[in-house]
MITOR-275224 format. One record per residue (C-alpha): residue number from 0; x, y negated, z negated. Coordinates in Angstrom, 3 decimals, decimal comma, padded with zeros to 6 digits, always signed. Layout:
N
     i         c1         c2         c3
   NUM          X          Y          Z
...
//
This chain:
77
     i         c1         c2         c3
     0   -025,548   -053,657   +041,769
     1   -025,335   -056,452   +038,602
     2   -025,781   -054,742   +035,428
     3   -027,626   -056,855   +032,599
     4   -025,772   -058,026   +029,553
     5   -027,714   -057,063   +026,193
     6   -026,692   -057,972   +023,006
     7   -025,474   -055,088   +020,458
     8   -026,125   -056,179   +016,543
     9   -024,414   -054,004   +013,906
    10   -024,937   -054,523   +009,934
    11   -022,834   -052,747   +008,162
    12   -022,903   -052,533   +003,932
    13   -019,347   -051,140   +002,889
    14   -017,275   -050,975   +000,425
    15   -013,420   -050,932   +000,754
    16   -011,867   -047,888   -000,434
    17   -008,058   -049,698   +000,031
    18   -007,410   -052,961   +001,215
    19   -003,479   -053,427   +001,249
    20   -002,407   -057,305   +002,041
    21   -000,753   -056,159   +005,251
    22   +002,133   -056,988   +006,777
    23   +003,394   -060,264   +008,372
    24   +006,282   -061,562   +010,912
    25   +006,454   -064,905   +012,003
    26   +005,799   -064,825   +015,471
    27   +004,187   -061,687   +015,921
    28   +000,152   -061,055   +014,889
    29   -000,483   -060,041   +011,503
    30   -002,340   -056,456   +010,949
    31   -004,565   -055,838   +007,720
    32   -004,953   -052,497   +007,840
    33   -008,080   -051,278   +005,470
    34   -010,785   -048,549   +004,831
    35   -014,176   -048,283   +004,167
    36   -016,993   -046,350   +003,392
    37   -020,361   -047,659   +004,931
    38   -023,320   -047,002   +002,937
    39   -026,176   -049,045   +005,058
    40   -025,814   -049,200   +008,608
    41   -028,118   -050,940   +011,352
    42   -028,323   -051,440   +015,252
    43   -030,189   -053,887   +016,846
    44   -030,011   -053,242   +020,779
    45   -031,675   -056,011   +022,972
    46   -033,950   -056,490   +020,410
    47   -035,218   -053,023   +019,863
    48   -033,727   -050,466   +016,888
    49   -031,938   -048,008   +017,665
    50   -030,527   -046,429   +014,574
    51   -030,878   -047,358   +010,695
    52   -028,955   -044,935   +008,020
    53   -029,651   -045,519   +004,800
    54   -027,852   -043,437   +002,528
    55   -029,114   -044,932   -000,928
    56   -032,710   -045,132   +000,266
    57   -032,567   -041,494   +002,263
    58   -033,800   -043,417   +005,700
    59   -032,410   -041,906   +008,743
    60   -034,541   -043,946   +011,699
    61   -033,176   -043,379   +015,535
    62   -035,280   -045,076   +018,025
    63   -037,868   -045,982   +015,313
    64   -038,610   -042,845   +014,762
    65   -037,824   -041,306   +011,204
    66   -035,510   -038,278   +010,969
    67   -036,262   -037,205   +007,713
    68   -039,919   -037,379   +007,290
    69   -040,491   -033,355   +007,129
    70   -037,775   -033,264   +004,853
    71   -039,597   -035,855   +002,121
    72   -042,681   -034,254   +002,953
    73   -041,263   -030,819   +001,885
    74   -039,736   -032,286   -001,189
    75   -043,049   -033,969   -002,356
    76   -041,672   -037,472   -001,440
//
């Protein structure tokens, strides 16, 4: 059987931890190697929400459901 394309949206808020200028040949492709620490991250699939991590607002959502509502209920939040 066919099997449907969907689009997959990612945001991402990062900062870069080291971000060297990378190397470079002529004639050969050019890699920028670099690392990052994601603080905000978001996935959009077909539409629908499938995860959203948070970790400077404490919101952990999978499926639109929220992870961590006991935990800011038990912490008077």
């Amino acid at each position: 059987g066919r099997v449907q394309q969907v689009a997959l949206v990612t945001f991402l808020t990062v900062s870069f931890k080291k971000n060297p200028l990378g190397t470079y040949k002529q004639h050969d492709n050019a890699e920028f190697p670099a690392s990052f620490s994601a603080t905000y991250i978001k996935q959009v699939l077909d539409g629908e929400e499938i995860l959203e991590l948070d970790y400077m607002a404490n919101i952990f959502r999978v499926n639109g459901e929220d992870m961590l509502e006991t935990y800011r209920q038990n912490i008077g939040g």
